[in-house]
C-alpha positions as semicolon CSV with decimal commas, in nm:
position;residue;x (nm);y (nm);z (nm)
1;X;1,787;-0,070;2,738
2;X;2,053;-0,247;2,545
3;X;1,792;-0,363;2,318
4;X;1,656;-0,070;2,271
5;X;1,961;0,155;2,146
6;X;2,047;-0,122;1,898
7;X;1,676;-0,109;1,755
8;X;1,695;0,283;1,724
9;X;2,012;0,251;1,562
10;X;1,882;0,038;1,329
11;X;1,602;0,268;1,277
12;X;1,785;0,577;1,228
13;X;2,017;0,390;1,001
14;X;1,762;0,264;0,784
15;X;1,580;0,566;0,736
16;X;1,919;0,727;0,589
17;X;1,976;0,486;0,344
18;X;1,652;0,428;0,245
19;X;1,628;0,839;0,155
20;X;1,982;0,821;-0,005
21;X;1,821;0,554;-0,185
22;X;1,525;0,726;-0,249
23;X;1,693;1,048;-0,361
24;X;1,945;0,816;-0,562
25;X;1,641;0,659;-0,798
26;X;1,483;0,975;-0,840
27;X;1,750;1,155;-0,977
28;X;1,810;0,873;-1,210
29;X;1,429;0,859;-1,304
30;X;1,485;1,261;-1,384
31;X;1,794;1,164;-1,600
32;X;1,588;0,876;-1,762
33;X;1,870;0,628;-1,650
34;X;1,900;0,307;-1,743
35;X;2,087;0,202;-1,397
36;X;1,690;0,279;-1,269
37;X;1,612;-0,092;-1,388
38;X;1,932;-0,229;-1,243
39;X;1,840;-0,565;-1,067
40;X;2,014;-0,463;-0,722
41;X;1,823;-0,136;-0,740
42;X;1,427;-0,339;-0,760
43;X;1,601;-0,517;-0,438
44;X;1,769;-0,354;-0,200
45;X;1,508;-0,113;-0,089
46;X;1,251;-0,323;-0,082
47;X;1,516;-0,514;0,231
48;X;1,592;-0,177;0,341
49;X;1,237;-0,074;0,375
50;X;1,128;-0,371;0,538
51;X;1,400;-0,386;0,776
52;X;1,281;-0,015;0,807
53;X;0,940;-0,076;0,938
54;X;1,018;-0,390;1,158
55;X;1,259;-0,143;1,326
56;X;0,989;0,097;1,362
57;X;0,754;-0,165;1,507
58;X;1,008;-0,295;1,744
59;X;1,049;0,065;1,871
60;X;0,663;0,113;1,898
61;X;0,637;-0,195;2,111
62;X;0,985;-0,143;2,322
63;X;0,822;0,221;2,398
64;X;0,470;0,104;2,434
65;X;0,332;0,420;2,166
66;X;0,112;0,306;1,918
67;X;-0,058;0,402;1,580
68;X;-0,416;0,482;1,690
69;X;-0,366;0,515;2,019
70;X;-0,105;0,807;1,992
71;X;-0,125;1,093;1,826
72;X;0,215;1,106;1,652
73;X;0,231;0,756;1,546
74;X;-0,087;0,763;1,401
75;X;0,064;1,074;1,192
76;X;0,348;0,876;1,074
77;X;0,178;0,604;0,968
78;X;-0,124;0,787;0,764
79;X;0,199;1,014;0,641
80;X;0,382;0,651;0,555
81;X;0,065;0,517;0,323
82;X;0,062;0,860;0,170
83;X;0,475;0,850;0,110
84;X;0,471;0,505;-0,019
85;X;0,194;0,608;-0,281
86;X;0,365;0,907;-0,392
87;X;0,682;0,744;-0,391
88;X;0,528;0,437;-0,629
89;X;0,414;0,717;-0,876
90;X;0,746;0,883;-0,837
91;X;0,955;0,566;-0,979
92;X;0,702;0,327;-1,133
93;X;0,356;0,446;-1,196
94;X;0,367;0,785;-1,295
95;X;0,245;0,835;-1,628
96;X;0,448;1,144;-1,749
97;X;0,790;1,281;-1,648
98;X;0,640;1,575;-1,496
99;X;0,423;1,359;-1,264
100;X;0,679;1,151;-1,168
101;X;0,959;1,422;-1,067
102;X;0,610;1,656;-0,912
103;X;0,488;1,344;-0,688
104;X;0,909;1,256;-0,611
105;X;0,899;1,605;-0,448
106;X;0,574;1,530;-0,280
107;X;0,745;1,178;-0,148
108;X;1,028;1,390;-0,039
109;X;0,839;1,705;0,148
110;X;0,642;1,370;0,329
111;X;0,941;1,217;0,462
112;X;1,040;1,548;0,612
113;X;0,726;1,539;0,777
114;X;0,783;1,197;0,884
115;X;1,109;1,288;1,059
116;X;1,014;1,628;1,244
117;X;0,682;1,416;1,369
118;X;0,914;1,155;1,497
119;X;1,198;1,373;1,655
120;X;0,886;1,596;1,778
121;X;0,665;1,350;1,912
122;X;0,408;1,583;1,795
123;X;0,158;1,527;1,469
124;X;0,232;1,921;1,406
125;X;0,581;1,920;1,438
126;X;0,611;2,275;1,286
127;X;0,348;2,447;1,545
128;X;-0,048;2,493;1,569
């Protein structure tokens, strides 16, 4: 069980710094700052986000739920793809402001999702 709190604590830490992250670069893409191309900030999420999602998978496995197999975890991940598309438009591939702050929001309402699926255990966290 040991291993177990240290993984979701890992988790649950991740997840809040990768949003304050998040949240961080998009108010800078709103402002059109130039700290947006700071080296630090094209690198530490990326480590954040990975350590992320191996924290994720370590949970999955320690609590023998999986994607495609269980409801909820097959939520999360089709809501992950759809975050990390929106959140890629958001900060590097939208082609005007207004698409970039519009699919920011988007990346933002998702990861709400993401959390009320994952504290619900439920792919409709918000009722039927």
């Amino acid at each position: 069980m040991a291993y177990y709190s240290l993984i979701k604590n890992l988790h649950l830490a991740t997840i809040v710094l990768s949003l304050a992250l998040f949240v961080l670069r998009g108010a800078w893409m709103i402002a059109a700052s130039p700290l947006l191309q700071a080296r630090w900030v094209r690198i530490v999420p990326h480590v954040i986000d990975t350590l992320l999602l191996a924290s994720g998978i370590g949970l999955a496995v320690l609590i023998q739920q999986y994607p495609l197999v269980h409801g909820w975890l097959t939520a999360k991940l089709l809501a992950l793809i759809l975050y990390i598309g929106l959140g890629t438009l958001a900060l590097k591939r939208g082609k005007t402001r207004g698409q970039r702050i519009a699919a920011w929001i988007a990346a933002l309402l998702v990861f709400g999702y993401m959390v009320a699926v994952a504290i619900a255990h439920d792919p409709f966290p918000f009722g039927q």
